[in-house]
C-alpha positions, 0 to 999 in steps of 0.5 A: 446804191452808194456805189452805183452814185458814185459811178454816175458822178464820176462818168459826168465828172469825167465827161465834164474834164473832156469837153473841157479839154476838147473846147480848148484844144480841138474845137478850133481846129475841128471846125477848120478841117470841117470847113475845108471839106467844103461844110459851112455854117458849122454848129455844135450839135446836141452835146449831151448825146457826145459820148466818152469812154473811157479805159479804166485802167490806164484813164485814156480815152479809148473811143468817142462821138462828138456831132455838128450840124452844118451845110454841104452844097447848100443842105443841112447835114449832120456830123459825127466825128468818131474816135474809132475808124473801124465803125466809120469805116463799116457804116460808109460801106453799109450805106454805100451797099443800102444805096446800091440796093434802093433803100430809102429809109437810112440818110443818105452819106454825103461823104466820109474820112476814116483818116480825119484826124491821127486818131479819129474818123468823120461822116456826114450825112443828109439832115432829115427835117421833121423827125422825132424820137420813137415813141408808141402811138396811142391811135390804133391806126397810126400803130398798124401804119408803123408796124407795116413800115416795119415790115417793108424795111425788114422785107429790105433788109432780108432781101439784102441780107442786112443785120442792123445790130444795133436797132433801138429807140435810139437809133429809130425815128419817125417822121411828121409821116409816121414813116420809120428812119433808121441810123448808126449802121456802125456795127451792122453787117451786110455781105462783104462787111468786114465787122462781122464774119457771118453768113447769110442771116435767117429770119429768127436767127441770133447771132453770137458776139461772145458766150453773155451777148448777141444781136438779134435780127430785124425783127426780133430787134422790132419787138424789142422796141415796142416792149421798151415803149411799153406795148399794152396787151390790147395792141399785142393782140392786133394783127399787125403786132402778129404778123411781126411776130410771125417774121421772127420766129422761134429764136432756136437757131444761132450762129457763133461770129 
């Protein structure tokens, strides 16, 4: 217990020291190159979700996300600028071939430099007003609705062969529609990516990363979410909860990357 204190402080410690240091050595200069790609009204966004890792050993920072709010061609967007332009690079290539293929429920990219700085990539996309983190619904109705919505993106997905990798309550919204939103494509897959070499995904399939960690497909990532939320018994029993469950399958199938 002791131990695990003393990890937590240090993480906050060493974030601290960090943004100190950003503040006073880079965030002048981050809102000038902002400025010159054609952003306006440039504004810190949501500091406590910036993130910092840190190498152990050699105490340098070894990758991090830092967001802003700002318009473009008079639209709110949104800005992640990333110590790490492979996962820049995957995403703009991701939400390049979601666009092509028709899908709607990811923000749409406005534009992307994995050459932002020496050491860091940026993007920046469509500002979706009236969304909120998921949550489960306690009305029986809007818990069918959700599940359906679901099932249209995974159709998507199957359809184009798309692995998100990293689906989360982080990483999915709802809109005032009860409609799903979906982000951080960073380390999906889809035909072509570079990320991961892998071939076409099939429903109830896990895919390998190493001998101890896996990405599930869609689906099985879905009913992650909704155990995390807490699902009742009472919901898993609705059809609509089944009929998720039939997309994913038995997970008796994977494919090493």
């Amino acid at each position: 217990m002791i131990k695990s204190t003393y990890q937590k402080y240090k993480r906050r410690f060493n974030k601290l020291i960090y943004l100190c240091i950003y503040f006073l050595l880079y965030y002048r200069k981050t809102v000038g190159k902002l400025s010159s790609y054609g952003l306006s009204m440039i504004h810190i966004y949501k500091i406590r979700q910036w993130r910092f890792n840190i190498k152990k050993k050699t105490s340098k920072l070894k990758s991090s996300r830092v967001y802003y709010s700002a318009e473009y061609e008079e639209k709110k967007c949104f800005i992640k600028i990333v110590k790490n332009s492979r996962v820049i690079e995957n995403e703009i290539f991701i939400n390049e071939y979601m666009s092509r293929c028709g899908i709607q429920f990811v923000p749409k990219i406005f534009m992307g430099d994995i050459d932002f700085t020496e050491d860091s990539s940026v993007l920046v996309t469509e500002s979706i007003p009236d969304i909120s983190g998921f949550k489960l619904p306690d009305d029986e109705q809007i818990f069918s609705q959700i599940c359906e919505e679901f099932e249209h993106i995974h159709s998507y997905f199957h359809k184009y062969d798309i692995i998100h990798g990293d689906m989360s309550v982080f990483n999915v919204f709802l809109n005032h529609e009860n409609r799903l939103l979906i982000i951080d494509f960073g380390i999906a897959w889809a035909p072509g990516s570079e990320i991961f070499r892998i071939n076409a995904p099939r429903i109830g399939t896990y895919f390998m990363l190493s001998e101890t960690h896996c990405i599930y497909d869609n689906a099985y990532s879905f009913l992650k979410i909704l155990d995390d939320c807490g699902i009742s018994l009472e919901f898993k029993q609705k059809e609509c909860y089944k009929r998720i469950e039939k997309l994913v399958g038995k997970h008796t199938h994977k494919t090493a990357l």
